[in-house]
C-alpha positions in Angstrom: 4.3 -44.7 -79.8 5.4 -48.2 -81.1 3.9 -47.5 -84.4 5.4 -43.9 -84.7 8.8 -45.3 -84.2 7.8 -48.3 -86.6 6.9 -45.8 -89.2 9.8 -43.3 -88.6 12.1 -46.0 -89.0 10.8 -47.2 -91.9 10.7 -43.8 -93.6 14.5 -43.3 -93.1 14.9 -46.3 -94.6 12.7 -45.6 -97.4 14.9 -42.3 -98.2 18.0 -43.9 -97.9 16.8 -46.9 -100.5 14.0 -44.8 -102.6 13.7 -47.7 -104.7 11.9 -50.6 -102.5 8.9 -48.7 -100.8 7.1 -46.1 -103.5 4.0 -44.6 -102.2 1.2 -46.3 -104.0 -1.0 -43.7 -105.9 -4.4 -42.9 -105.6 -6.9 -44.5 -107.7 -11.0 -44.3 -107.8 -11.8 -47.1 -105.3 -12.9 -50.1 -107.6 -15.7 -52.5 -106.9 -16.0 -54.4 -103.6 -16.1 -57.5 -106.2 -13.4 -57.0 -108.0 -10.9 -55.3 -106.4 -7.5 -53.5 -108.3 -4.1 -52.6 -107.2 -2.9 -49.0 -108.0 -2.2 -50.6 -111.9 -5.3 -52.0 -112.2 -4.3 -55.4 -111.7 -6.3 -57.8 -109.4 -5.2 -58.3 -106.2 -7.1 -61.5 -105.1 -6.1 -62.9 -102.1 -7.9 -66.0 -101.3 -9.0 -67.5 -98.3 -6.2 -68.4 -96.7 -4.7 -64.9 -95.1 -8.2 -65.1 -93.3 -8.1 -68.1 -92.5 -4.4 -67.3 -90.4 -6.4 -64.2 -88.7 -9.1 -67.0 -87.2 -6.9 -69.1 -86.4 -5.1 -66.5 -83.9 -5.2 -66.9 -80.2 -7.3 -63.8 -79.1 -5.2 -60.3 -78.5 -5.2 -56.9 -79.3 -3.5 -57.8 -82.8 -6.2 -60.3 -84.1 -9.0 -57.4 -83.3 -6.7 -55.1 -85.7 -6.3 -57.7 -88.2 -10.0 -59.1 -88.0 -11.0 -55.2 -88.5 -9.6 -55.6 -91.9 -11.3 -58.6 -93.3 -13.8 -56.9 -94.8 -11.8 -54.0 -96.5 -13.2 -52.8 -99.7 -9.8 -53.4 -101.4 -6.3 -54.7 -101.0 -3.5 -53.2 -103.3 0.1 -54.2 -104.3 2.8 -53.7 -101.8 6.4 -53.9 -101.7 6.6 -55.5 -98.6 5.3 -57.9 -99.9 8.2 -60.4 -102.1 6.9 -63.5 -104.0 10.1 -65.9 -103.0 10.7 -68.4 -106.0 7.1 -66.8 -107.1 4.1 -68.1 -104.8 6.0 -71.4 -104.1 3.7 -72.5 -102.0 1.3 -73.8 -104.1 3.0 -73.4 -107.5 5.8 -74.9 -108.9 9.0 -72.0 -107.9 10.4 -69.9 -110.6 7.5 -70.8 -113.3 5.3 -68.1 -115.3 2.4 -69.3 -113.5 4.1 -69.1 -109.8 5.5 -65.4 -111.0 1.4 -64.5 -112.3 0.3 -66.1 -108.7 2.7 -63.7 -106.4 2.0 -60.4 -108.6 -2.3 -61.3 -108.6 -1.8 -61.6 -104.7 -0.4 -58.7 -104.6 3.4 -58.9 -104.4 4.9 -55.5 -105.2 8.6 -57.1 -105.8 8.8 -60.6 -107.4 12.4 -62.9 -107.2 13.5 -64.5 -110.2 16.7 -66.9 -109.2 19.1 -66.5 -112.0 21.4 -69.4 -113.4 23.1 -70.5 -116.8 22.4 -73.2 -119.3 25.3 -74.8 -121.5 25.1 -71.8 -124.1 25.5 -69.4 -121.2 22.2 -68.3 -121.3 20.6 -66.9 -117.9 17.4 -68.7 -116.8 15.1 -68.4 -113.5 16.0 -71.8 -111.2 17.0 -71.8 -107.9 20.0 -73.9 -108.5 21.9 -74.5 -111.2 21.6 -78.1 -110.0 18.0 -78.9 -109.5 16.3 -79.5 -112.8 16.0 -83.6 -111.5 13.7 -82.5 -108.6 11.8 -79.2 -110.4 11.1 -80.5 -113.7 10.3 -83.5 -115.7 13.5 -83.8 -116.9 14.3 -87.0 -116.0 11.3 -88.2 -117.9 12.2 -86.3 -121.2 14.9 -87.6 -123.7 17.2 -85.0 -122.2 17.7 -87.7 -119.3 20.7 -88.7 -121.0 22.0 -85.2 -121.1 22.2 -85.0 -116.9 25.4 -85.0 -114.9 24.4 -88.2 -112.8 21.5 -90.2 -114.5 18.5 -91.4 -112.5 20.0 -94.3 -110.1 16.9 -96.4 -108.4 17.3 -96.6 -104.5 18.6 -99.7 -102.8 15.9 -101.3 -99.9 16.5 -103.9 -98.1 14.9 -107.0 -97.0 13.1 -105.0 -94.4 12.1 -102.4 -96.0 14.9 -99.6 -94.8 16.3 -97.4 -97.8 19.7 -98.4 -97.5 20.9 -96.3 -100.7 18.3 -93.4 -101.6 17.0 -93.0 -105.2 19.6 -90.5 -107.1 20.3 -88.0 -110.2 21.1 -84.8 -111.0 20.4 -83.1 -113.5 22.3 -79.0 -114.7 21.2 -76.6 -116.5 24.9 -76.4 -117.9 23.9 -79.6 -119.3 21.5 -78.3 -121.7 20.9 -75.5 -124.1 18.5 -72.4 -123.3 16.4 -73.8 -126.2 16.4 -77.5 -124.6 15.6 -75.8 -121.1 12.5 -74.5 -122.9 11.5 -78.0 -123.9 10.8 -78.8 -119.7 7.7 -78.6 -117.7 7.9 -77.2 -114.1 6.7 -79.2 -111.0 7.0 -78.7 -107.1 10.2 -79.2 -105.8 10.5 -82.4 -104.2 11.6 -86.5 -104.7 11.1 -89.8 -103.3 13.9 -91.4 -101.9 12.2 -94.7 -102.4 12.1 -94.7 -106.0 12.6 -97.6 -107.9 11.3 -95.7 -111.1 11.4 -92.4 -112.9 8.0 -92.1 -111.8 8.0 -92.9 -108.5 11.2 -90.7 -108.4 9.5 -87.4 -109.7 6.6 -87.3 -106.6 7.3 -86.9 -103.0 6.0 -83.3 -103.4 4.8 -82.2 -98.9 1.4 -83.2 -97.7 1.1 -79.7 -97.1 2.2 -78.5 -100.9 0.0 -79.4 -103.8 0.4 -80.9 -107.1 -2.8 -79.1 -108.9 -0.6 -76.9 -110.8 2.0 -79.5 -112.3 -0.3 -80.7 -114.7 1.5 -80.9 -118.4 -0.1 -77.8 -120.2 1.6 -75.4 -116.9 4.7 -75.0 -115.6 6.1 -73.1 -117.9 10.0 -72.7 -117.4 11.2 -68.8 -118.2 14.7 -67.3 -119.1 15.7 -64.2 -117.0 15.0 -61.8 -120.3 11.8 -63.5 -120.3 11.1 -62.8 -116.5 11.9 -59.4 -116.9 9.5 -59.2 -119.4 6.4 -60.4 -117.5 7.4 -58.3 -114.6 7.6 -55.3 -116.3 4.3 -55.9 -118.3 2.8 -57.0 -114.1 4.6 -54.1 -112.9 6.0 -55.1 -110.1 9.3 -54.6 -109.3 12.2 -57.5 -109.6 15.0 -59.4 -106.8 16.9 -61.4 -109.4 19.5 -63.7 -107.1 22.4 -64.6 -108.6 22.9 -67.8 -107.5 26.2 -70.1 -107.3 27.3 -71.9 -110.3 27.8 -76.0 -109.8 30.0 -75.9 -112.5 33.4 -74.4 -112.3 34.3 -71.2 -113.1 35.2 -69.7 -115.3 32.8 -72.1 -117.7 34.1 -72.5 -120.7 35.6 -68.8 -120.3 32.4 -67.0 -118.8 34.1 -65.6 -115.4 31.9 -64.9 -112.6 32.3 -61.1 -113.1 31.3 -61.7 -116.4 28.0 -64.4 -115.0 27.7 -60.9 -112.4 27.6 -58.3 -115.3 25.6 -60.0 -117.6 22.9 -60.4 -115.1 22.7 -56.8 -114.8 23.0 -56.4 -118.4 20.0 -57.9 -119.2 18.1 -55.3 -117.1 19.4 -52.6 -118.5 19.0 -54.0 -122.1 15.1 -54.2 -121.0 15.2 -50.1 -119.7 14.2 -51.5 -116.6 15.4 -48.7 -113.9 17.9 -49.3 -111.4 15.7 -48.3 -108.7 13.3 -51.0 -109.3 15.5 -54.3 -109.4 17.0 -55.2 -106.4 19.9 -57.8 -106.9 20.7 -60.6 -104.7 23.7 -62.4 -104.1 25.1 -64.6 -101.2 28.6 -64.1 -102.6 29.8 -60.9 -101.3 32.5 -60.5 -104.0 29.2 -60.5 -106.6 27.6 -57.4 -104.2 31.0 -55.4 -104.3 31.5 -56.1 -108.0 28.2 -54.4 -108.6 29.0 -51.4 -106.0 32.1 -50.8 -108.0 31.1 -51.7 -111.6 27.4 -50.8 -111.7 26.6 -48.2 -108.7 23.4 -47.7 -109.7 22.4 -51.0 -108.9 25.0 -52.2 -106.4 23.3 -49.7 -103.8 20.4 -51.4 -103.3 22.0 -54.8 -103.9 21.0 -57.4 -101.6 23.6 -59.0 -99.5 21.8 -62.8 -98.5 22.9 -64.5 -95.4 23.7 -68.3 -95.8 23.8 -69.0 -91.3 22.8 -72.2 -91.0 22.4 -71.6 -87.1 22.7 -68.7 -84.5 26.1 -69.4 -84.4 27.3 -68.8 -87.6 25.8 -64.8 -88.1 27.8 -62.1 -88.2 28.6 -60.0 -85.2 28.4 -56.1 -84.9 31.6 -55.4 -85.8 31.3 -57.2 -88.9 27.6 -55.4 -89.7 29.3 -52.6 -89.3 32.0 -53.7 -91.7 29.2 -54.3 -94.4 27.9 -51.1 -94.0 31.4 -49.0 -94.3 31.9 -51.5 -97.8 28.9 -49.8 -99.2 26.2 -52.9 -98.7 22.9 -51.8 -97.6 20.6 -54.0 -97.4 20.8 -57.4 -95.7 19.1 -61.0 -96.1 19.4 -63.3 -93.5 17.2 -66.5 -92.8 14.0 -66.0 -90.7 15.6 -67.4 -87.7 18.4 -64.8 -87.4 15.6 -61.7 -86.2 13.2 -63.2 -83.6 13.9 -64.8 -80.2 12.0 -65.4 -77.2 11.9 -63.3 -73.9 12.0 -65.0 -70.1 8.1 -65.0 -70.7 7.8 -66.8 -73.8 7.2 -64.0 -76.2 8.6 -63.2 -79.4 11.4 -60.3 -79.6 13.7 -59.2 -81.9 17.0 -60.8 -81.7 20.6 -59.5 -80.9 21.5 -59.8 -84.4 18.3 -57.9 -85.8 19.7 -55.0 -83.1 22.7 -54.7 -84.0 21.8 -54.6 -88.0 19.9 -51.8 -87.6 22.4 -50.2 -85.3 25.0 -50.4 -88.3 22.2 -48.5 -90.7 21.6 -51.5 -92.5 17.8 -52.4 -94.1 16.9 -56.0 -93.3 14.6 -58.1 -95.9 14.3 -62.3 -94.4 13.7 -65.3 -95.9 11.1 -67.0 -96.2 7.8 -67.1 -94.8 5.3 -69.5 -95.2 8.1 -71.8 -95.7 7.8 -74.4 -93.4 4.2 -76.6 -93.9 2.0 -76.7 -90.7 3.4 -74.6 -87.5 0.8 -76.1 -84.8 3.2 -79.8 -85.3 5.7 -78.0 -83.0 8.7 -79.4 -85.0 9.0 -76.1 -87.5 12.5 -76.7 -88.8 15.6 -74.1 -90.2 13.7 -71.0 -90.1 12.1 -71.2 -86.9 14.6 -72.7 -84.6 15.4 -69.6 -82.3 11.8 -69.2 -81.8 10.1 -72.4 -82.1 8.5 -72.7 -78.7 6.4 -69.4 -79.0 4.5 -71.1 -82.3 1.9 -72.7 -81.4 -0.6 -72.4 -83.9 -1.3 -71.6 -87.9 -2.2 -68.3 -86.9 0.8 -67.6 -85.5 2.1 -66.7 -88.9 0.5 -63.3 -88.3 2.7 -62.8 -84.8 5.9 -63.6 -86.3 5.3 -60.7 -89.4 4.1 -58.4 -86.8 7.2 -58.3 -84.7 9.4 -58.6 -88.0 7.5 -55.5 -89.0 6.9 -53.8 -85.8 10.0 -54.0 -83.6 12.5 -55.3 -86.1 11.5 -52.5 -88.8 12.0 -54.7 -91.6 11.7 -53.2 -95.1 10.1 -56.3 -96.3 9.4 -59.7 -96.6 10.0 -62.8 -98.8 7.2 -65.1 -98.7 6.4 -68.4 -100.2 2.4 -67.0 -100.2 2.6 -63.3 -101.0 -0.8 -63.1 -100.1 -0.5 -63.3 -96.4 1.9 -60.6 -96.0 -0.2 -58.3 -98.2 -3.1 -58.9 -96.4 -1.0 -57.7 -93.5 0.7 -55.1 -95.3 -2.6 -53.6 -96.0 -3.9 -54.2 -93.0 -0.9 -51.6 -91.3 -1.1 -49.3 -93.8 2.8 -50.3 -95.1 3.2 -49.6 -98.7 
């Protein structure tokens, strides 16, 4: 009965937003070997969705899931979202972390949209990060950056009094300068008494193989939109906050908004397949008003840093009468625990789907080893039901199950298509 309300729910979701879930079509089933998404496209999705199904404590769920391990195939799915590309192991918004999410099978990849100093859109996830996701600082655009590299300050026994510092805009180079930069994972070290030193730091749990100087390549949005329509998969492009202010040099932020959709339209990409995010509401009513087409299945993100701080009912409800339909709030905000222990979906997930709105969290696989118990920002409500790796594959079975989410951004696409798959969700 659970999964005939999961599916019902769903499906009316489905018809309301046509856009995000498109029935996959039939192909000739390819080789066991080799197996193909409904575009012909790999899907390979390594070891490790397997190696969350083993890791599982034993219950009806790992039977289900273990009954799928040796599936003939796995396809593309638009429940499943690459977040910053397959972050996880790749350096975020680079062509090589967009070509990991679409070969794992992500049916809608996110490309975060900023602007350089010629007002140029390009895919970063701040307009303010290029010290900590490039090699910038190790380029002879250093001396371009808003704060240049600053060593950190230790004391005589060894405490950081004074972290290592820079920082480093887009809007402080040119489109064709930004193209000059190499991509790595995002990280630092505080410690740094060098350039060097400054640009490692990257998690124990992250890796580094794929920051090497021939990869990494850095993409403008027209370029990204490029590559996803020759993957075909379908796009999230997020709007994100300038650091500069506007209006920059007399580019408004209707005019940042518009031009972002622009640039889709100028590639005939459809409406129905890009999916635009924002955590500005003003951006998500200026596309409802100025571009309808799009603004209905825009993407309003939710920027609670706690339980606290999410909206109520009354002001779900209030996004829904303004037009907004879909909803993206942090992991944390849909799961909770139940007097037993178990997981369960929230009060906020409950009262987002009583105000008709579709629900798509961030981010899974976000968060480095889960069986530490100390999981951080996206699992606070819910931290003492994880226990293990595998308990990855409870958490997207409630979101999926109970919650009814439309889908999923993850930082390894290739869990929640093995998943996806598994549950027949398309």
């Amino acid at each position: 009965m659970r999964r005939s309300l999961f599916s019902l729910t769903l499906a009316c979701l489905v018809g309301l937003l046509p856009g995000l879930a498109s029935a996959v079509p039939k192909t000739d089933v390819p080789s066991k070997w080799h197996p193909t998404d409904a575009r012909g496209l790999s899907v390979q999705l390594g070891p490790r969705p397997f190696f969350l199904v083993d890791d599982m404590s034993s219950s009806p769920l790992k039977q289900q899931l273990q009954a799928c391990k040796n599936r003939a195939q796995f396809t593309r799915t638009d429940f499943s979202i690459g977040h910053r590309g397959a972050a996880l192991q790749f350096p975020e918004h680079t062509r090589e972390s967009y070509e990991a999410a679409s070969r794992t099978g992500a049916g809608i990849v996110e490309c975060d949209v900023t602007f350089t100093k010629d007002k140029q859109l390009v895919c970063r996830h701040a307009q303010n990060d290029l010290h900590t996701t490039t090699n910038i600082l190790a380029t002879d655009l250093a001396v371009k950056c808003t704060q240049p590299f600053t060593p950190a300050v230790v004391d005589a026994s060894g405490q950081v009094t004074t972290p290592a510092s820079a920082e480093c805009r887009t809007s402080d180079i040119t489109l064709a300068e930004f193209k000059t930069l190499r991509g790595k994972m995002d990280a630092f070290n505080p410690r740094a008494k060098t350039v060097a030193e400054y640009l490692t730091g990257t998690a124990s749990w992250r890796t580094d193989l794929y920051s090497g100087p021939t990869s990494g390549s850095l993409l403008s949005h027209q370029e990204s939109i490029a590559l996803f329509k020759q993957r075909g998969v379908k796009m999230t492009p997020e709007l994100k906050s300038a650091s500069v202010t506007m209006p920059f040099d007399g580019f408004t932020q209707e005019a940042y908004a518009q031009k972002m959709i622009d640039e889709y339209k100028q590639a005939k990409v459809p409406a129905q397949r890009v999916f635009a995010q924002s955590f500005n509401k003003a951006d998500i009513l200026y596309w409802l008003a100025h571009e309808p087409a799009f603004g209905k299945q825009a993407v309003y993100l939710d920027g609670a840093n706690r339980v606290s701080d999410l909206p109520d009912a009354a002001e779900l409800a209030h996004y829904k009468a303004q037009g907004i339909n879909i909803v993206a709030p942090p992991l944390f905000a849909l799961l909770t625990t139940d007097t037993d222990g178990n997981l369960v979906p929230s009060q906020y997930a409950k009262e987002a789907k009583a105000a008709g709105l579709g629900i798509i969290p961030w981010s899974l696989e976000r968060s480095g080893l889960l069986a530490d118990g100390s999981n951080g920002f996206f699992y606070q409500s819910f931290d003492s039901a994880i226990k293990r790796e595998g308990d990855t594959m409870r958490v997207l079975d409630v979101l999926a199950r109970q919650v009814g989410i439309l889908g999923i951004f993850s930082d390894w696409p290739a869990t929640v298509t093995f998943y996806a798959n598994c549950m027949g969700l398309k």
